[in-house]
C-alpha positions as CSV (number, residue, x, y, z in Angstrom):
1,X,-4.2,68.4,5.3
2,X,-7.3,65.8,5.2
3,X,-6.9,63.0,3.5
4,X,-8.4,63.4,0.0
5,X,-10.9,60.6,-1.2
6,X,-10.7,57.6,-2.2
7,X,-11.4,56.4,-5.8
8,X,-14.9,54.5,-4.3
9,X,-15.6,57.5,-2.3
10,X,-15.4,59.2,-5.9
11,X,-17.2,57.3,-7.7
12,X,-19.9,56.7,-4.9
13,X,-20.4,60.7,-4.5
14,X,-21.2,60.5,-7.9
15,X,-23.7,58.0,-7.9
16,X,-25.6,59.5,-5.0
17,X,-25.6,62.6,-6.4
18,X,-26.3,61.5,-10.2
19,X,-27.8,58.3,-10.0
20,X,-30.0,58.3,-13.3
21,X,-26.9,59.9,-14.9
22,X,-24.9,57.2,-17.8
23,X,-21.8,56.0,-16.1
24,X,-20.5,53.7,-18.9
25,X,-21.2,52.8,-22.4
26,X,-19.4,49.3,-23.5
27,X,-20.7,47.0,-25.8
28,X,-24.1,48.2,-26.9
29,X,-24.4,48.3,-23.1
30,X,-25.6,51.7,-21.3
31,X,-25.6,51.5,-17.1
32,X,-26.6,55.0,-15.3
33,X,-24.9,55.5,-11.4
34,X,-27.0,53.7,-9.7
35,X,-26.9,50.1,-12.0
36,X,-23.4,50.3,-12.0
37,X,-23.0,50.9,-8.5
38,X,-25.6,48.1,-7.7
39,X,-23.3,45.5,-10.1
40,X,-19.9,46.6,-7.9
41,X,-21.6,45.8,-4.4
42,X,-23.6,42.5,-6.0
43,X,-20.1,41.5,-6.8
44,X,-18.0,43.2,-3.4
45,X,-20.9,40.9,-1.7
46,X,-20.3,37.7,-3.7
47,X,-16.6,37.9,-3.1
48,X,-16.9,38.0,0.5
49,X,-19.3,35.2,0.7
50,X,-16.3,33.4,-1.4
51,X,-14.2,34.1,1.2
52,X,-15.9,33.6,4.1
53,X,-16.4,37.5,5.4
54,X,-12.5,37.7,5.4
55,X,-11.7,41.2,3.4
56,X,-9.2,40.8,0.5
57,X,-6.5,42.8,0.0
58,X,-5.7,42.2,-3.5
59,X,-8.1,41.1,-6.2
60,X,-7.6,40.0,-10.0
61,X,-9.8,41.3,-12.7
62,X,-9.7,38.3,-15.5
63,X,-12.2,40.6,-18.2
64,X,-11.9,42.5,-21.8
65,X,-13.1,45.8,-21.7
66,X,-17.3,44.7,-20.6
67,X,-19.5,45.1,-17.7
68,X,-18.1,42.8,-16.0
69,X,-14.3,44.3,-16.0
70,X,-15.8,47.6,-14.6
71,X,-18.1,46.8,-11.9
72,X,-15.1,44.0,-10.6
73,X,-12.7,46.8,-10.5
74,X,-15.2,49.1,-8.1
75,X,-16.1,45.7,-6.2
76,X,-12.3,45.3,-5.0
77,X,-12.4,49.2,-4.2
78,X,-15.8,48.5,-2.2
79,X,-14.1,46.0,-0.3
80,X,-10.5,48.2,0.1
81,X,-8.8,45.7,-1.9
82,X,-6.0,46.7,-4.6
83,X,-7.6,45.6,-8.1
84,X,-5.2,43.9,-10.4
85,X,-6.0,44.5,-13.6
86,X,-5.6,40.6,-15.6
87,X,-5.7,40.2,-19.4
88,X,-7.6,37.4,-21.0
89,X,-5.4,37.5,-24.0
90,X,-2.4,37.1,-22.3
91,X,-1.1,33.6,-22.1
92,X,-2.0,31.6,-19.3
93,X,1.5,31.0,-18.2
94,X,1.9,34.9,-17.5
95,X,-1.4,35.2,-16.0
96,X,-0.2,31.9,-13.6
97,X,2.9,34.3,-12.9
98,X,1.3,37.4,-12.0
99,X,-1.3,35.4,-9.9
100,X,1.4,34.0,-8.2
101,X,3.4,37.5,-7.8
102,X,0.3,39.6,-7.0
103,X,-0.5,36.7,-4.2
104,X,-4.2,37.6,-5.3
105,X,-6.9,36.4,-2.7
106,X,-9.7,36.1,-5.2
107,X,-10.3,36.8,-9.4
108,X,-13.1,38.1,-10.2
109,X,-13.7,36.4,-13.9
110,X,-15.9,38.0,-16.9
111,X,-17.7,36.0,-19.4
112,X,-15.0,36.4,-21.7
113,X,-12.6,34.4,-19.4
114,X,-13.6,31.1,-18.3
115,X,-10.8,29.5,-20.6
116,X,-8.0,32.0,-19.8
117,X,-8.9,31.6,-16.1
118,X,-8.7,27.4,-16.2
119,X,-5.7,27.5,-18.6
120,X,-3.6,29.6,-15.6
121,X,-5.0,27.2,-13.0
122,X,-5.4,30.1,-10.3
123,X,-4.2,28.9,-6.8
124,X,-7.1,31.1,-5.5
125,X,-11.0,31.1,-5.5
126,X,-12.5,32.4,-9.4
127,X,-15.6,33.4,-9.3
128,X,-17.6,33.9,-12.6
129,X,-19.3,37.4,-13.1
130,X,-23.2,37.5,-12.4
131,X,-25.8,39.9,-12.5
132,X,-28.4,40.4,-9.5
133,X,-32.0,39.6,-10.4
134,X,-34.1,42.9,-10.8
135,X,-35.9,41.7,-7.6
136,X,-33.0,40.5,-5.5
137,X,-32.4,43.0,-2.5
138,X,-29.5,45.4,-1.9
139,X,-26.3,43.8,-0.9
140,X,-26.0,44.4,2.7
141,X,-22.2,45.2,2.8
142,X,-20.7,46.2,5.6
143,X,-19.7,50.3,6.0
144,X,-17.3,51.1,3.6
145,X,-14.2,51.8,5.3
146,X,-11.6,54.2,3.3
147,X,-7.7,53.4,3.5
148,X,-6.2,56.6,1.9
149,X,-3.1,54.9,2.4
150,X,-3.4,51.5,0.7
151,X,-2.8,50.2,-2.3
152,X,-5.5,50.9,-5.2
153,X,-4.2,48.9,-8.0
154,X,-1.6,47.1,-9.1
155,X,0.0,46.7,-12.5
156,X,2.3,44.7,-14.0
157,X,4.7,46.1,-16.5
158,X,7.6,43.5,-18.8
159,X,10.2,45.5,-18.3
160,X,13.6,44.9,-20.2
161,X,13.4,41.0,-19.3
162,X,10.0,40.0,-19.9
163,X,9.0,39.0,-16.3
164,X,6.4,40.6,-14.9
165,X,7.3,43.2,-12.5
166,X,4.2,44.5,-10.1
167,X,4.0,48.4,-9.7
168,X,1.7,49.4,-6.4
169,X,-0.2,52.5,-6.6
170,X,-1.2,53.8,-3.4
171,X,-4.8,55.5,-3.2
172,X,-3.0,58.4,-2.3
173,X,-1.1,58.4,-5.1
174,X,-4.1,58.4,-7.5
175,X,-5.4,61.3,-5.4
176,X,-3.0,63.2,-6.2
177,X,-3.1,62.8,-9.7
178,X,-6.5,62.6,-10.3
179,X,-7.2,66.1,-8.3
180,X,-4.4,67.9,-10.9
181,X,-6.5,66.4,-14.0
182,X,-9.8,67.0,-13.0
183,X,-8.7,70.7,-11.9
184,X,-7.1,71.1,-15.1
185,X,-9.4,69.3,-18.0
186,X,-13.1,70.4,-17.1
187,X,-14.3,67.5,-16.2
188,X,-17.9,67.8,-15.2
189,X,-21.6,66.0,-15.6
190,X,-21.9,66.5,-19.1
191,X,-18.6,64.9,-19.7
192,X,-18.5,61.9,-21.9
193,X,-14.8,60.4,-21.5
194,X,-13.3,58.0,-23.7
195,X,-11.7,55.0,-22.2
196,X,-9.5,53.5,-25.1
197,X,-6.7,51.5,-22.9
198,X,-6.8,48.1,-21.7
199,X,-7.4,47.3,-18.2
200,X,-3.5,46.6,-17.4
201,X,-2.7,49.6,-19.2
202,X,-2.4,51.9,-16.2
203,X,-4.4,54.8,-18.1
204,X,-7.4,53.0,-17.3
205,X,-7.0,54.4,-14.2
206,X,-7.5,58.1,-15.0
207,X,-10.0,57.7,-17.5
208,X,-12.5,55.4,-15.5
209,X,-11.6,58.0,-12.6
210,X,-11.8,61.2,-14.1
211,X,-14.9,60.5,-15.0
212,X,-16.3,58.7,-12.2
213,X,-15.1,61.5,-9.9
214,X,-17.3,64.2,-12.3
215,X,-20.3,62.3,-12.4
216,X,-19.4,61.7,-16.3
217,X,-19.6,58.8,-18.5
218,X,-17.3,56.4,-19.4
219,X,-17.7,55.8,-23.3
220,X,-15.5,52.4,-24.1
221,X,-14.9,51.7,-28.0
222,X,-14.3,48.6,-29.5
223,X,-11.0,47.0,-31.6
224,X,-12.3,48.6,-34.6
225,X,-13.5,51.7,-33.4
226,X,-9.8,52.8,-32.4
227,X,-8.8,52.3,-36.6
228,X,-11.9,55.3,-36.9
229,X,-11.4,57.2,-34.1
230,X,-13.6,60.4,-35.6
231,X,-16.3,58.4,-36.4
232,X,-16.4,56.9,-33.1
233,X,-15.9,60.6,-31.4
234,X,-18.7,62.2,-33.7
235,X,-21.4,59.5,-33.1
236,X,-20.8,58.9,-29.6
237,X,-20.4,62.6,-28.9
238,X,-17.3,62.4,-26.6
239,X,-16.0,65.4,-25.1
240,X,-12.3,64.4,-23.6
241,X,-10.0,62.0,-25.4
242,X,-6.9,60.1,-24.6
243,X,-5.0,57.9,-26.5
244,X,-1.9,56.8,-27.5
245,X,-0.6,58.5,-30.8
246,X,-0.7,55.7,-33.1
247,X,-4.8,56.2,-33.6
248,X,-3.6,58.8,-35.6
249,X,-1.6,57.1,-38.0
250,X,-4.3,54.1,-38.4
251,X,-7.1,56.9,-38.7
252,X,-5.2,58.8,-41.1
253,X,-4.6,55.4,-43.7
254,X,-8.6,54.5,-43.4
255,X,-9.1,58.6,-44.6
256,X,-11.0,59.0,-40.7
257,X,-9.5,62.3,-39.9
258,X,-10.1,64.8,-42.5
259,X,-10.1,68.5,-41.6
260,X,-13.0,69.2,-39.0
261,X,-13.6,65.6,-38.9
262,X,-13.9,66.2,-34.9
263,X,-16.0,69.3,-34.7
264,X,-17.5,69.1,-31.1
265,X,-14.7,67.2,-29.3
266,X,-13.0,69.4,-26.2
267,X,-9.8,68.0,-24.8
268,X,-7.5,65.4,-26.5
269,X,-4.7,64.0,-24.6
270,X,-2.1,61.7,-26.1
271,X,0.4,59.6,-24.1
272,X,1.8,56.2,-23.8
273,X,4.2,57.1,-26.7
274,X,5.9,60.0,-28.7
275,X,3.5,62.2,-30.5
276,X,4.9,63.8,-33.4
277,X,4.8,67.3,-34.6
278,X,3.2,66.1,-37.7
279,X,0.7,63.8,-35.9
280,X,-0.4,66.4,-33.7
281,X,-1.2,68.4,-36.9
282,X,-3.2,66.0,-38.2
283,X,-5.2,65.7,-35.4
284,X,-5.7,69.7,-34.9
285,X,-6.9,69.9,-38.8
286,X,-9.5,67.1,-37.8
287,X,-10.4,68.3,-34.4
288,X,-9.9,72.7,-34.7
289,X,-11.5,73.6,-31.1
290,X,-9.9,70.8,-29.6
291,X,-7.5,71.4,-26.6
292,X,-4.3,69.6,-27.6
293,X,-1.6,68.2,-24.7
294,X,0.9,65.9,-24.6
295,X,1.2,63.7,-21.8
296,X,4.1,62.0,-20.2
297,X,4.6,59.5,-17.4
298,X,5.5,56.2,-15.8
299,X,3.3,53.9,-14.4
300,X,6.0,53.8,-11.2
301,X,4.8,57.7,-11.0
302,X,1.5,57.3,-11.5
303,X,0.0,57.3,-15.2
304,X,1.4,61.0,-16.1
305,X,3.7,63.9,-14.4
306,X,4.6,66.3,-17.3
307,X,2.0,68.2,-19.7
308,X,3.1,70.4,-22.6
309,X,-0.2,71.9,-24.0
310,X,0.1,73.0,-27.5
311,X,-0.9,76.6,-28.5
312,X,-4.0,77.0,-30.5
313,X,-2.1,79.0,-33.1
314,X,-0.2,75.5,-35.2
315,X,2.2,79.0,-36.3
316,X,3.4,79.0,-32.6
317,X,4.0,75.4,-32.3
318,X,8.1,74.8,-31.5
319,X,10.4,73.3,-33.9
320,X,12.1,70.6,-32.3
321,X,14.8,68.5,-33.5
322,X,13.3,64.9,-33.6
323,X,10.4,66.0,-34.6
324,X,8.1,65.3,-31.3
325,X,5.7,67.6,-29.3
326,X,7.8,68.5,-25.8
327,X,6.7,66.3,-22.9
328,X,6.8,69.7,-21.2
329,X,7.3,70.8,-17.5
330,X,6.5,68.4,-14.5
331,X,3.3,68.7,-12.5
332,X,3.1,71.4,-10.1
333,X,3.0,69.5,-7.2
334,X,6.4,67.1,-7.9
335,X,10.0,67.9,-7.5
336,X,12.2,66.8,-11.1
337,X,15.8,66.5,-11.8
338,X,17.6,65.9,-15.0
339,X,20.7,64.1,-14.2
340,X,24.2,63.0,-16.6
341,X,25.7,59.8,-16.4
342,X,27.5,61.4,-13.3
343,X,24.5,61.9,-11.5
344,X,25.1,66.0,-11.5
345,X,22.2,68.5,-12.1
346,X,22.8,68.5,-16.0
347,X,20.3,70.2,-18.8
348,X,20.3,66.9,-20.9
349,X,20.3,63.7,-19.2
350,X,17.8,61.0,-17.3
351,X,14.6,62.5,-15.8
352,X,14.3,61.4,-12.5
353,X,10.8,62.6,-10.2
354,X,9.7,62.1,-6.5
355,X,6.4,63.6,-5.1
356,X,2.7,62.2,-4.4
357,X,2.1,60.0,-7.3
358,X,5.5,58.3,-6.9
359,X,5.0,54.4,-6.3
360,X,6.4,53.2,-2.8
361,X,8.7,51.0,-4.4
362,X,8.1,47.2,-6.7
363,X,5.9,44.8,-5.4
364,X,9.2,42.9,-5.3
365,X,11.6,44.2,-3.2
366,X,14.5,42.9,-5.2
367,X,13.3,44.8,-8.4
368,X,14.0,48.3,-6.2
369,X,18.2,48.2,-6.2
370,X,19.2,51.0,-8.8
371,X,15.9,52.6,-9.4
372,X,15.8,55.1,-6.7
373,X,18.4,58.1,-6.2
374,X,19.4,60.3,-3.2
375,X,20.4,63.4,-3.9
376,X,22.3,66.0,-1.9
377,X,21.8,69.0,-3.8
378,X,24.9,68.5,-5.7
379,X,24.6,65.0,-6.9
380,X,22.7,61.9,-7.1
381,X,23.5,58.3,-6.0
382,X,22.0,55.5,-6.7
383,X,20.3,53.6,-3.9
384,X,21.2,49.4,-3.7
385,X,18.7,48.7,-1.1
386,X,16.2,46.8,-1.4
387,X,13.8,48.4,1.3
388,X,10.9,50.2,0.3
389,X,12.0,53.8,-0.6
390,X,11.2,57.1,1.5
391,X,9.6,59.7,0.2
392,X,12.7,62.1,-0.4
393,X,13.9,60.0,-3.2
394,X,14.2,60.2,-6.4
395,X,12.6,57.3,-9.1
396,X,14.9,56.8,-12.0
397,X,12.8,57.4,-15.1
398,X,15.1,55.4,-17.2
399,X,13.8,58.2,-20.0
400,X,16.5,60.6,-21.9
401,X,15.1,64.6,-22.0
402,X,16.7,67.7,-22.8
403,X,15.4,71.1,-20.7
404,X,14.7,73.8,-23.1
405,X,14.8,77.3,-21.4
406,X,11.3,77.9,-20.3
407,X,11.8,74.4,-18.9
408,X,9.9,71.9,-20.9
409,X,11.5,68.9,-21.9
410,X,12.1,67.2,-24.7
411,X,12.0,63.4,-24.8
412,X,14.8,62.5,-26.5
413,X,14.4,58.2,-25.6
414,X,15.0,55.9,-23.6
415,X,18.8,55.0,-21.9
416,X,18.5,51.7,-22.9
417,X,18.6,52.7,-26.5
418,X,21.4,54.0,-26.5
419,X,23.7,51.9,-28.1
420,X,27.6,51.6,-29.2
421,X,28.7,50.5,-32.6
422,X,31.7,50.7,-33.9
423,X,32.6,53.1,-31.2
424,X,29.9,55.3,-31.7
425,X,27.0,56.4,-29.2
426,X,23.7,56.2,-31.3
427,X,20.5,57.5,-30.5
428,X,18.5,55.0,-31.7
429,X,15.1,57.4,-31.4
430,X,17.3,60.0,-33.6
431,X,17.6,57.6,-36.5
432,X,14.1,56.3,-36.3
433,X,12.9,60.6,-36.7
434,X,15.5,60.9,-39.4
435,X,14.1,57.9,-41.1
436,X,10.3,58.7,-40.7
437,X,11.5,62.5,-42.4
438,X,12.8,60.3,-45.2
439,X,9.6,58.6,-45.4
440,X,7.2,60.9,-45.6
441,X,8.9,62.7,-48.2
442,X,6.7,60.8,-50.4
443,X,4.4,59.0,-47.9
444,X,2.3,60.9,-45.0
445,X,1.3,57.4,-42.8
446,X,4.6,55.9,-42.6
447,X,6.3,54.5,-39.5
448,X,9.9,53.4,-38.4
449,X,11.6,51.7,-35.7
450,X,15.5,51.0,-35.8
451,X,16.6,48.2,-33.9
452,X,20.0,46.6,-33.4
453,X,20.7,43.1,-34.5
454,X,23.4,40.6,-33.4
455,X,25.5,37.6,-34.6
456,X,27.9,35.6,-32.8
457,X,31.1,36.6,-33.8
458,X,30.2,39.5,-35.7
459,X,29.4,43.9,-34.8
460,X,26.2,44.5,-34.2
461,X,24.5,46.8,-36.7
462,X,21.8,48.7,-37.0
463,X,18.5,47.2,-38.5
464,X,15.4,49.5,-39.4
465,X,11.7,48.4,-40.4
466,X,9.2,51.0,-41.8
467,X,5.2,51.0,-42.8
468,X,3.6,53.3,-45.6
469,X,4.4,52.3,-49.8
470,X,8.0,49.7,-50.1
471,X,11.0,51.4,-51.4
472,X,14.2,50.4,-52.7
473,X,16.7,50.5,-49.8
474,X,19.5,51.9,-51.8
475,X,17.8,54.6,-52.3
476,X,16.4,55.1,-49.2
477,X,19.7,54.9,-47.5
478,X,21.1,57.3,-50.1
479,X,18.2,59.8,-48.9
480,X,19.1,59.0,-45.3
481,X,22.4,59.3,-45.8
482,X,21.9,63.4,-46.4
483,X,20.5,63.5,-43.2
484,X,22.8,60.9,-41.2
485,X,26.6,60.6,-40.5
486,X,27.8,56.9,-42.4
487,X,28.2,55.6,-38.7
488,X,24.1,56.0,-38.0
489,X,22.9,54.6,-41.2
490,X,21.1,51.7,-41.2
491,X,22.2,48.2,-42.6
492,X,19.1,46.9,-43.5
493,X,15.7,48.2,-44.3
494,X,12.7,45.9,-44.5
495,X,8.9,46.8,-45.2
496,X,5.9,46.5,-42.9
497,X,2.5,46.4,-44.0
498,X,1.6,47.4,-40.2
499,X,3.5,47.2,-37.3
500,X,2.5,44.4,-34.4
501,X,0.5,46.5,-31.7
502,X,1.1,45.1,-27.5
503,X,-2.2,45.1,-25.5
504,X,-1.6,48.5,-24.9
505,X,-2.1,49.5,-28.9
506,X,1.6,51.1,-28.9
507,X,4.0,49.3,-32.0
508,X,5.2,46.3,-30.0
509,X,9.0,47.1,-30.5
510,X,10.1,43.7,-29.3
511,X,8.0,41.9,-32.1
512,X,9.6,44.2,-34.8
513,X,13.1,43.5,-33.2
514,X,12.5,39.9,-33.4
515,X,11.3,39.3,-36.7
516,X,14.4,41.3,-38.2
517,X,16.9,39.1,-36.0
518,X,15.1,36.1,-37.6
519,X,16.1,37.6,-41.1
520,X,19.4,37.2,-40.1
């Protein structure tokens, strides 16, 4: 089979074939095909000059969401590199890391972050974002030469200590995905694509791709815009949508998503989190002749690998038991096991995938021991080694599903939050849904997350936050306590006004976790 394209040979058949076409909208800015793709090559040409004709191989991209971010991604694709997405929020001493990690050639900087980028003290060449003059001539690169094998992007991910951990994504990997999505989603010309994930949020990818690859536009809202997301999809006439699920709940406080709120929009994807039942709901009142799917996926297997579309009919919609929308069956074109603690072929257990959009293994070779698993056909193993991993193994998810039987699954959490008290296994995502029941009883935009909290000497127990109007938490555990044996109940309850959002917009867990280990 013939290699498929790259994502610059995507987005450069798209600007020779619609070069007065709008390929992004950010900031009150609007660039057609052929501006953008003049920025990317000013700035592939600039970057070379830097470094003395020598090619990069992996680039940081130091922006917000601007011009600049965009046309510094497509310069490191220009140039083959692997663009590595770099937040200038983030604090410097995590930039410094991932710098250091990525063992980046070159950042490309945006307006935005000349303090971020001297804070980190990059052991590398920054060069600050410019513009060509109207009058300046072409760049005079050299042939573009495609590596269907490299690595694209880069992105690094906490993980369950905090230190950053680099996840590769080959070209080929992206391929793969991005050929299912725009097979699937009628992408085309007329397309005007949301792009409402940060730059390290790996997302980014297949909306800036998606489009690119259709001759679309990328249409990039602001902070605010995301707390309105109908008004921001009526006025800027978007077509395809993709978000995580919590847009919904801020939308639905600020009275943004009323029934047919969302006339004209086509295709709405949510993933990044579970969508709930109820949320989906909301959003198919305020959007009727909208597709609806739920998305799932890692960034180790490349943004997404399960769909579960929901029917048009709400009647038909399934009932599940924690509330959420199914993640639904794995992509076509990848192989999935469900596996128990045993490692044996199991219709509940930990979701493990291999296939063309799996990763090739950490940018840290120590970070692959345990993540990978052979399997024989009977059972899996787990794989210690720190070598990069073949192709006919298994990544370990790290993600809890159940297989109903038309095989769709149901994410039921994540491994690690499972937890032991007093003897008992608790699901902590099966309180948090009993909990949110409880709450919107008698209030429609509340959240909740359940956490465990410590002391030395003392059990752990479990501690739960929530958003939406305070209540008494004797009566709320009273309520929760028809729903919950004694064991799952929670020992504390304490109110929100809003829960901390990460970069990524999803509720920053660790943030809520901390603040009620504080309370002691």
């Amino acid at each position: 089979m013939a290699d498929r394209p790259t994502l610059y040979e995507r987005f450069a058949a798209s600007a020779a074939a619609h070069p007065a076409r709008t390929a992004l909208e950010t900031a009150g800015r609007v660039l057609d095909y052929a501006a953008l793709r003049r920025l990317a090559e000013h700035t592939a040409a600039r970057l070379l000059t830097a470094l003395d004709g020598r090619r990069p191989e992996r680039v940081g991209v130091l922006a917000g969401r601007s011009v600049a971010a965009y046309a510094s991604y497509l310069a490191a694709q220009r140039l083959g590199a692997a663009a590595v997405p770099l937040g200038p929020d983030v604090a410097p001493a995590r930039l410094a890391a991932i710098a250091d990690r990525a063992a980046l050639d070159a950042v490309l900087a945006g307006p935005d972050a000349a303090g971020p980028a001297e804070a980190a003290g990059f052991g590398c060449p920054v060069l600050p974002f410019t513009e060509p003059a109207p009058e300046a001539p072409d760049a005079g690169l050299p042939p573009y030469e495609p590596r269907p094998e490299a690595v694209a992007y880069i992105v690094f991910t906490s993980g369950s200590t905090g230190t950053p951990k680099g996840v590769p994504v080959l070209q080929s990997n992206a391929a793969a995905l991005l050929d299912h999505a725009l097979d699937r989603y009628g992408f085309g010309p007329d397309s005007r694509v949301s792009q409402t994930f940060d730059l390290t949020f790996d997302p980014t990818a297949w909306d800036m791709f998606t489009a690119w690859s259709a001759g679309a536009a990328l249409i990039v809202p602001g902070r605010a815009d995301l707390a309105r997301p109908a008004r921001f999809i009526r006025e800027r006439r978007i077509t395809h949508w993709f978000s995580v699920p919590s847009v919904i709940t801020y939308g639905r406080r600020l009275r943004d998503l009323a029934p047919g709120a969302m006339p004209e929009l086509r295709w709405t994807l949510f993933g990044g989190e579970p969508l709930t039942l109820e949320q989906a709901a909301v959003w198919r009142s305020a959007a009727p002749a909208s597709v609806l799917e739920n998305l799932y996926g890692p960034t180790e297997v490349t943004v997404a690998c399960t769909q579960y579309r929901l029917p048009a009919d709400p009647a038909d919609w399934p009932a599940t038991a924690n509330g959420t929308v199914p993640i639904g069956a794995p992509y076509p074109h990848l192989d999935a096991l469900v596996l128990d603690e045993d490692g044996r072929p199991a219709e509940e257990g930990e979701l493990c995938l291999r296939g063309p959009q799996r990763f090739p293994g950490y940018l840290d070779p120590a970070e692959n021991p345990g993540r990978f698993i052979r399997f024989d056909g009977r059972r899996g193993t787990v794989r210690q080694e720190h070598t990069p991993p073949g192709p006919e193994l298994y990544y370990r998810t790290g993600d809890r599903v159940r297989r109903d039987p038309d095989g769709n699954l149901l994410h039921l959490g994540r491994l690690d939050q499972q937890v032991k008290i007093s003897g008992h296994r608790i699901e902590l995502g099966d309180v948090e849904a009993a909990l949110r029941a409880v709450l919107r009883e008698t209030d429609t935009v509340a959240e909740a997350v359940v956490t465990v909290r410590t002391a030395e000497g003392a059990e752990p127990v479990l501690a739960a936050a929530y958003t939406g109007a305070p209540q008494d938490s004797l009566e709320l555990r009273a309520r929760l306590a028809e729903r919950l044996p004694a064991y799952m109940l929670p020992r504390s309850f304490t109110h929100f006004d809003a829960f901390p959002l990460n970069a990524n917009r999803k509720t920053d867990r660790r943030a809520v976790a901390e603040r009620l280990s504080a309370q002691g």
